[in-house]
Backbone atoms as SQL, in Angstrom:
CREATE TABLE atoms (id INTEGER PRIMARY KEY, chain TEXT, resi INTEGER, resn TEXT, atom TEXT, x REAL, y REAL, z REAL);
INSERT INTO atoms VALUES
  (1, 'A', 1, 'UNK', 'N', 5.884, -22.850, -0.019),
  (2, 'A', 1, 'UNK', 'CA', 7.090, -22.059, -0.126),
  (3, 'A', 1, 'UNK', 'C', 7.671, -21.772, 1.258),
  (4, 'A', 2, 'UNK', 'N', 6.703, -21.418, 2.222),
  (5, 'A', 2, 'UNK', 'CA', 7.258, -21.141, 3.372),
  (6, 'A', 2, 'UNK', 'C', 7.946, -22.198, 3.877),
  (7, 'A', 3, 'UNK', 'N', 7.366, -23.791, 3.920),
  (8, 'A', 3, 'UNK', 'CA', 7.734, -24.747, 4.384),
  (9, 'A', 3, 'UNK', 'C', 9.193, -25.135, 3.744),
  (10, 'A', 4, 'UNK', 'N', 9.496, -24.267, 2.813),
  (11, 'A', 4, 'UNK', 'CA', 11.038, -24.621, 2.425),
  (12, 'A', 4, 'UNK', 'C', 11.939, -23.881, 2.908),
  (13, 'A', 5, 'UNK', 'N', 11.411, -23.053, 3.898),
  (14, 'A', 5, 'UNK', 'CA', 12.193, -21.507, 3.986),
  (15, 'A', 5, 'UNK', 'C', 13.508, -22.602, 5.260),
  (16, 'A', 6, 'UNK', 'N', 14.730, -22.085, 5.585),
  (17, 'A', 6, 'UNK', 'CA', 15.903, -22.701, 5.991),
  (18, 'A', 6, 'UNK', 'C', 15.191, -22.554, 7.091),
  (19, 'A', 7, 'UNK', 'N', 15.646, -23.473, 8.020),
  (20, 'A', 7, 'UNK', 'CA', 15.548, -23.760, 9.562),
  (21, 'A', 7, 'UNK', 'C', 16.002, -22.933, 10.580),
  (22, 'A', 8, 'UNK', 'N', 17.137, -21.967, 10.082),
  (23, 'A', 8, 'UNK', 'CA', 17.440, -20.703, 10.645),
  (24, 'A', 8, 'UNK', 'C', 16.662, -19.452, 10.203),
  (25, 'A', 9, 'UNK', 'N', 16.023, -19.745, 9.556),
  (26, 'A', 9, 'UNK', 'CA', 15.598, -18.253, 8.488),
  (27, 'A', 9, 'UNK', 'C', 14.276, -17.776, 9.558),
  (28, 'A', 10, 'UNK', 'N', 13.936, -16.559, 9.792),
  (29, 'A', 10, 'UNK', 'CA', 13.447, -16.086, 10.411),
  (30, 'A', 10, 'UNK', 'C', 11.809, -15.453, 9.347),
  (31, 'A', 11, 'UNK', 'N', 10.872, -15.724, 9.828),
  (32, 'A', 11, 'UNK', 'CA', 9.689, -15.265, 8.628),
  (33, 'A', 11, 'UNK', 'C', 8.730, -14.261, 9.682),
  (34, 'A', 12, 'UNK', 'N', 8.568, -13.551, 9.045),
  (35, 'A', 12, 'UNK', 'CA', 7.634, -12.732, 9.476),
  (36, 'A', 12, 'UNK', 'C', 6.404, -12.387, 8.226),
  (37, 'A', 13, 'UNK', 'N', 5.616, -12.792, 8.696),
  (38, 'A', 13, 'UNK', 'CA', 4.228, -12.414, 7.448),
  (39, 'A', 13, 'UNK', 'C', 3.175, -11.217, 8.688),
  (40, 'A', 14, 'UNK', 'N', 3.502, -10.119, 7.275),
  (41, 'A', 14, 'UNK', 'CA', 2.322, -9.051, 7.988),
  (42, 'A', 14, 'UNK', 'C', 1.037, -9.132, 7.086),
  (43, 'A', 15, 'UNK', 'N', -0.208, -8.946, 8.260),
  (44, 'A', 15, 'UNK', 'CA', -1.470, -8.360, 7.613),
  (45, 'A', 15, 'UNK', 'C', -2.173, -7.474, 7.586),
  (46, 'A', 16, 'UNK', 'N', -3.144, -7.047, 7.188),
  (47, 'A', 16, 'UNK', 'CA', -3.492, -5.314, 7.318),
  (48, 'A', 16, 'UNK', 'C', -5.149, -5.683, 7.950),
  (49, 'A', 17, 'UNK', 'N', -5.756, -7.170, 8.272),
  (50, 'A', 17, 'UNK', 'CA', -7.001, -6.818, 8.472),
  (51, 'A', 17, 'UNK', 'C', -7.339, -8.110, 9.917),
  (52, 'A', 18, 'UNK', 'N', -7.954, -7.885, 10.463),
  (53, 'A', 18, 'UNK', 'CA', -8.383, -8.882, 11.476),
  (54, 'A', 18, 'UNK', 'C', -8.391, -10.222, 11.256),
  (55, 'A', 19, 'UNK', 'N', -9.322, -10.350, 9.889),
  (56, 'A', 19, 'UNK', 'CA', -9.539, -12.077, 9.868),
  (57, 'A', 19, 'UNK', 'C', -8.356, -12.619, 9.099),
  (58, 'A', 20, 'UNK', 'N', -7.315, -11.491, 8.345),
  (59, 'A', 20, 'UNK', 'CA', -6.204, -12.158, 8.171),
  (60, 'A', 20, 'UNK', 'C', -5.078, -12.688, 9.173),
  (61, 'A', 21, 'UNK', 'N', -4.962, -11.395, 10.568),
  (62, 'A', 21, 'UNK', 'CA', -4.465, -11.868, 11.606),
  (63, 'A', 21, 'UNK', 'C', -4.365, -13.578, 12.094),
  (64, 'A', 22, 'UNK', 'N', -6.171, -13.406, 12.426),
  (65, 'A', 22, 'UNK', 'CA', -6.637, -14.339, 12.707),
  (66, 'A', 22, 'UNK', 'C', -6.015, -15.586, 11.750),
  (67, 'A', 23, 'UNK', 'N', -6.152, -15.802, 10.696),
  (68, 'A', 23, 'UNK', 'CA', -5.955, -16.392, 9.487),
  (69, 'A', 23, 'UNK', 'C', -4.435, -17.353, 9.943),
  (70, 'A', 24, 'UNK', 'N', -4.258, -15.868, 9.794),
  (71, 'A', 24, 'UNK', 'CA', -2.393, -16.582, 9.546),
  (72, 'A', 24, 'UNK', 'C', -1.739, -16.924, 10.455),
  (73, 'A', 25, 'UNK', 'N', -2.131, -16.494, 12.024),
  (74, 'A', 25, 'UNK', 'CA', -1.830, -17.129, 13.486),
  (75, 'A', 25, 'UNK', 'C', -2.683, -18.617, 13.118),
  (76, 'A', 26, 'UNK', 'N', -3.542, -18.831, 12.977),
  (77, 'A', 26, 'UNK', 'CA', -4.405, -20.276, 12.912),
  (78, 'A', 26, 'UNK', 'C', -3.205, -21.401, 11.772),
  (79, 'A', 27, 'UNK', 'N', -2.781, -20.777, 10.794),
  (80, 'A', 27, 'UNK', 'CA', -2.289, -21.734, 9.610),
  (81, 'A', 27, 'UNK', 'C', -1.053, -21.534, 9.881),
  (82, 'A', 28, 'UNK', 'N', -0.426, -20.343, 10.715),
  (83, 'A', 28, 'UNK', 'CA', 0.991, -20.938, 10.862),
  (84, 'A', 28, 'UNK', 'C', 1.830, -21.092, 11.962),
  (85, 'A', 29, 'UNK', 'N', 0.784, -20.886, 12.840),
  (86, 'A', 29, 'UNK', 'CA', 1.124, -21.085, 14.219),
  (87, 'A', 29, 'UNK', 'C', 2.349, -20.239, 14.922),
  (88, 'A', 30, 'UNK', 'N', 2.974, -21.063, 15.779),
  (89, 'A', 30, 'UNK', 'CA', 4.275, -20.739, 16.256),
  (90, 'A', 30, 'UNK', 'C', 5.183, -20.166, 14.883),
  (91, 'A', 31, 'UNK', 'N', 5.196, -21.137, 14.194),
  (92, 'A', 31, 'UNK', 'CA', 6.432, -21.289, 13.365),
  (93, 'A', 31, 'UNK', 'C', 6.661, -19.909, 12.919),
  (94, 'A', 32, 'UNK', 'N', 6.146, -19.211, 12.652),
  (95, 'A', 32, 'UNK', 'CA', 6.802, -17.833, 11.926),
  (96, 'A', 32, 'UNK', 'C', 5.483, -16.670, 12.988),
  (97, 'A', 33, 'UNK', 'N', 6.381, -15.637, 12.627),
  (98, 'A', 33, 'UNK', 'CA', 5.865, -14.703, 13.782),
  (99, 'A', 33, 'UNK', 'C', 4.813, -13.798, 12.307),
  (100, 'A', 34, 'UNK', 'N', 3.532, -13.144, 13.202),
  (101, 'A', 34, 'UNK', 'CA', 2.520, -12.856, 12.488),
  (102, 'A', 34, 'UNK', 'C', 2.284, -11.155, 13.024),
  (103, 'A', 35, 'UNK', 'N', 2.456, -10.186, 12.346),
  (104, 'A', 35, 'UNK', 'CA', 2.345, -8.771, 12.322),
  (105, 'A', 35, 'UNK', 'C', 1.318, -8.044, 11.553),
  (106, 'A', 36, 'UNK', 'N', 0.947, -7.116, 12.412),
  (107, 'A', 36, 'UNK', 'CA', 0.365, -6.037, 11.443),
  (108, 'A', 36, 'UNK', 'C', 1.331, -5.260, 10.936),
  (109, 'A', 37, 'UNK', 'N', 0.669, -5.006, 9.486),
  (110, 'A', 37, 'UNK', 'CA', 1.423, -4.163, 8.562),
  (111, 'A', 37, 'UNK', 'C', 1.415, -2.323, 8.829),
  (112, 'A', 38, 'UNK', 'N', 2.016, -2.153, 8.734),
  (113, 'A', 38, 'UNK', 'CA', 2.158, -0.376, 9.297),
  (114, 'A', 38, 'UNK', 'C', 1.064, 0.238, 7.993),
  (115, 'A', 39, 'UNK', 'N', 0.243, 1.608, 9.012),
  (116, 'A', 39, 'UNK', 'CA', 0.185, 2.319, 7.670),
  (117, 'A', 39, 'UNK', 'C', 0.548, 2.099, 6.433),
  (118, 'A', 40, 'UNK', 'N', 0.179, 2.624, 5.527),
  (119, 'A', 40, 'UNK', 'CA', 0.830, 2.979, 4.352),
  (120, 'A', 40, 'UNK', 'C', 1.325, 4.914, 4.528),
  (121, 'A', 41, 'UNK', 'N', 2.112, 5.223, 5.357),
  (122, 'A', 41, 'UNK', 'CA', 2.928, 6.183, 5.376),
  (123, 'A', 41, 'UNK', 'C', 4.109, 6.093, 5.320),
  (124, 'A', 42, 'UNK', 'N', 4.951, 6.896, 4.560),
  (125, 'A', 42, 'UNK', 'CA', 6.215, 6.974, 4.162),
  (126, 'A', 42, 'UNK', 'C', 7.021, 6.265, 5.435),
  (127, 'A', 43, 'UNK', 'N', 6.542, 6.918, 6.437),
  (128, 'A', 43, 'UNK', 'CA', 7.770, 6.856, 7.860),
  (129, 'A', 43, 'UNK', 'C', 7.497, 5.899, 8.469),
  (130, 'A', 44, 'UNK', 'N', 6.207, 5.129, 8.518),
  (131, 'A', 44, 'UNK', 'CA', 5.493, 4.509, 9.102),
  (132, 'A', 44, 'UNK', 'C', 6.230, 3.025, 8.668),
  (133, 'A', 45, 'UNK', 'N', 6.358, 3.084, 7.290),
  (134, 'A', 45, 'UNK', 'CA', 6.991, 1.850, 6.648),
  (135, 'A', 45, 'UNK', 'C', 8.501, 2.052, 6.406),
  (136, 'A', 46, 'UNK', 'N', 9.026, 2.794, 6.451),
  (137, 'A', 46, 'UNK', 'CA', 10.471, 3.324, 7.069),
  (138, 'A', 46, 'UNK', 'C', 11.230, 2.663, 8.118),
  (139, 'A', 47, 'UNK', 'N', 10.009, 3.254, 9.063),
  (140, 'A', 47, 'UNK', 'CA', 10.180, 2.669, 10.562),
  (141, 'A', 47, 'UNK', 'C', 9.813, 0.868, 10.558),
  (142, 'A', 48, 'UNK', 'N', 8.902, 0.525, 10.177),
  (143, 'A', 48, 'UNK', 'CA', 8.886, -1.067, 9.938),
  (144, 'A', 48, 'UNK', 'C', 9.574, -1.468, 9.699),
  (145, 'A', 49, 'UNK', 'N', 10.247, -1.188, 8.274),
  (146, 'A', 49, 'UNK', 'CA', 11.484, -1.974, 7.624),
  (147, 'A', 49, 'UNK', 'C', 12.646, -1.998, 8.319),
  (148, 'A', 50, 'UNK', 'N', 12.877, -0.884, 8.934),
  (149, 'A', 50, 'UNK', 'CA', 14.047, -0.299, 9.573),
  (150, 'A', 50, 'UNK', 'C', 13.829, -1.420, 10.675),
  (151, 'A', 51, 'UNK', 'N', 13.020, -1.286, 11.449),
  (152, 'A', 51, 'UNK', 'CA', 13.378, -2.496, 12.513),
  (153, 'A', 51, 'UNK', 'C', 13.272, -4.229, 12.477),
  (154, 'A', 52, 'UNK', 'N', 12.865, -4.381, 11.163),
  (155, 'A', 52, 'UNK', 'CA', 12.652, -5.265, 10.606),
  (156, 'A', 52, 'UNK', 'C', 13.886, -6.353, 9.925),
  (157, 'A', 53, 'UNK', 'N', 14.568, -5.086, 8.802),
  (158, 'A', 53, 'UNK', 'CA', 15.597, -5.103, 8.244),
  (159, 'A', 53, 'UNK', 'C', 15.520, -6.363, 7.082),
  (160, 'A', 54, 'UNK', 'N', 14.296, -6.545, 6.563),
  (161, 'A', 54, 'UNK', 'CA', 14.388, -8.083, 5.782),
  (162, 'A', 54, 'UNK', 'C', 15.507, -7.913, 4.908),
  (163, 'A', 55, 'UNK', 'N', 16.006, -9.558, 4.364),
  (164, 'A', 55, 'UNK', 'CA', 16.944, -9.712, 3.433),
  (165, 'A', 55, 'UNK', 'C', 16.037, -9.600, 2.342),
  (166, 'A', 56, 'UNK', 'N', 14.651, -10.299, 2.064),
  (167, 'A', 56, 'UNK', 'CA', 14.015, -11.067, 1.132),
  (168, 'A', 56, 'UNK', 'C', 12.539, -10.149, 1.401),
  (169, 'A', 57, 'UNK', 'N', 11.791, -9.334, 0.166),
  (170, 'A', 57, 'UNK', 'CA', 10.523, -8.858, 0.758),
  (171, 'A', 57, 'UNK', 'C', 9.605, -9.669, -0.549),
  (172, 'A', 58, 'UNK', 'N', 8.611, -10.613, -0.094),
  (173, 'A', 58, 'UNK', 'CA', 7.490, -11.111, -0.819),
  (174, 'A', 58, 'UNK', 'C', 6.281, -10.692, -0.235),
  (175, 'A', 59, 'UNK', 'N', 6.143, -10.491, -1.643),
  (176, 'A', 59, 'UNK', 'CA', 4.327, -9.574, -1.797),
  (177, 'A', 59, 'UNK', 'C', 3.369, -10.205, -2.552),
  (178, 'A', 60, 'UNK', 'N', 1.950, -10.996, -1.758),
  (179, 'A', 60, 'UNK', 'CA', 0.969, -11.680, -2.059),
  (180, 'A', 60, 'UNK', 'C', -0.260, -11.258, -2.196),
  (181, 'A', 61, 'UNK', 'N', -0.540, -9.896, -2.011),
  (182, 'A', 61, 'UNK', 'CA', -1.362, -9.353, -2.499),
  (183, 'A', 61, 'UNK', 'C', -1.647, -8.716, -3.881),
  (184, 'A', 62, 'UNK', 'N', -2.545, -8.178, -4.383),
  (185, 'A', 62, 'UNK', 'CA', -2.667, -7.565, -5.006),
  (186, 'A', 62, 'UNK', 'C', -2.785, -5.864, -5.419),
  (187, 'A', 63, 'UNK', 'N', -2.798, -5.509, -3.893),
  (188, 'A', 63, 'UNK', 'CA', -2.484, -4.276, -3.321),
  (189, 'A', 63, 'UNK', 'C', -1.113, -3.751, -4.012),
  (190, 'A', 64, 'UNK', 'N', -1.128, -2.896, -4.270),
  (191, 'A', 64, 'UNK', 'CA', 0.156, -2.150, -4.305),
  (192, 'A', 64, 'UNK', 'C', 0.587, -0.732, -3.129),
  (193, 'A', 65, 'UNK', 'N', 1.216, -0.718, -2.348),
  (194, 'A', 65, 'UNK', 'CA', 1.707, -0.146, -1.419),
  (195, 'A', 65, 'UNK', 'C', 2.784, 1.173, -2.062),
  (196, 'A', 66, 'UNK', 'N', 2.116, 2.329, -2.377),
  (197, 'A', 66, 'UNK', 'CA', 3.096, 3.119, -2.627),
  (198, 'A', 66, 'UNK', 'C', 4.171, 3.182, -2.153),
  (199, 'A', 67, 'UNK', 'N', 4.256, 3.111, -0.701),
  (200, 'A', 67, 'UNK', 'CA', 4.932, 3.917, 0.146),
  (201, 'A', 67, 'UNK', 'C', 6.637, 2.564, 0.281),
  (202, 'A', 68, 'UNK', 'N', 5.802, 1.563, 0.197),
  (203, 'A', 68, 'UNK', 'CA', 6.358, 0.158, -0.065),
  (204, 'A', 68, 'UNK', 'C', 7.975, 0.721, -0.302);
């Protein structure tokens, strides 16, 4: 899916744990930029999104993120 994403389109995939860091810098290299995910606090993910600003939010966990 990612590999279809437009050539301008900007991806950011966040993770919440080390070996996912690890993980997802190893499998996707350069090509899309790799973040930790904020808290799960109201402001915390406020402030993420806010500087973030996605058009498109996909969620691959099974986690559910209240604050989301």
């Amino acid at each position: 899916m990612l590999a279809a994403a437009p050539i301008n389109a900007q991806v950011i995939i966040s993770v919440t744990t080390d070996t996912g860091i690890e993980r997802a810098r190893k499998v996707f290299g350069a090509r899309h930029t790799v973040v930790r995910y904020p808290f799960d606090f109201s402001w915390s993910v406020r402030r993420f999104l806010g500087a973030v600003k996605p058009d498109v939010v996909l969620l691959m966990e099974l986690e559910i993120w209240p604050n989301f």
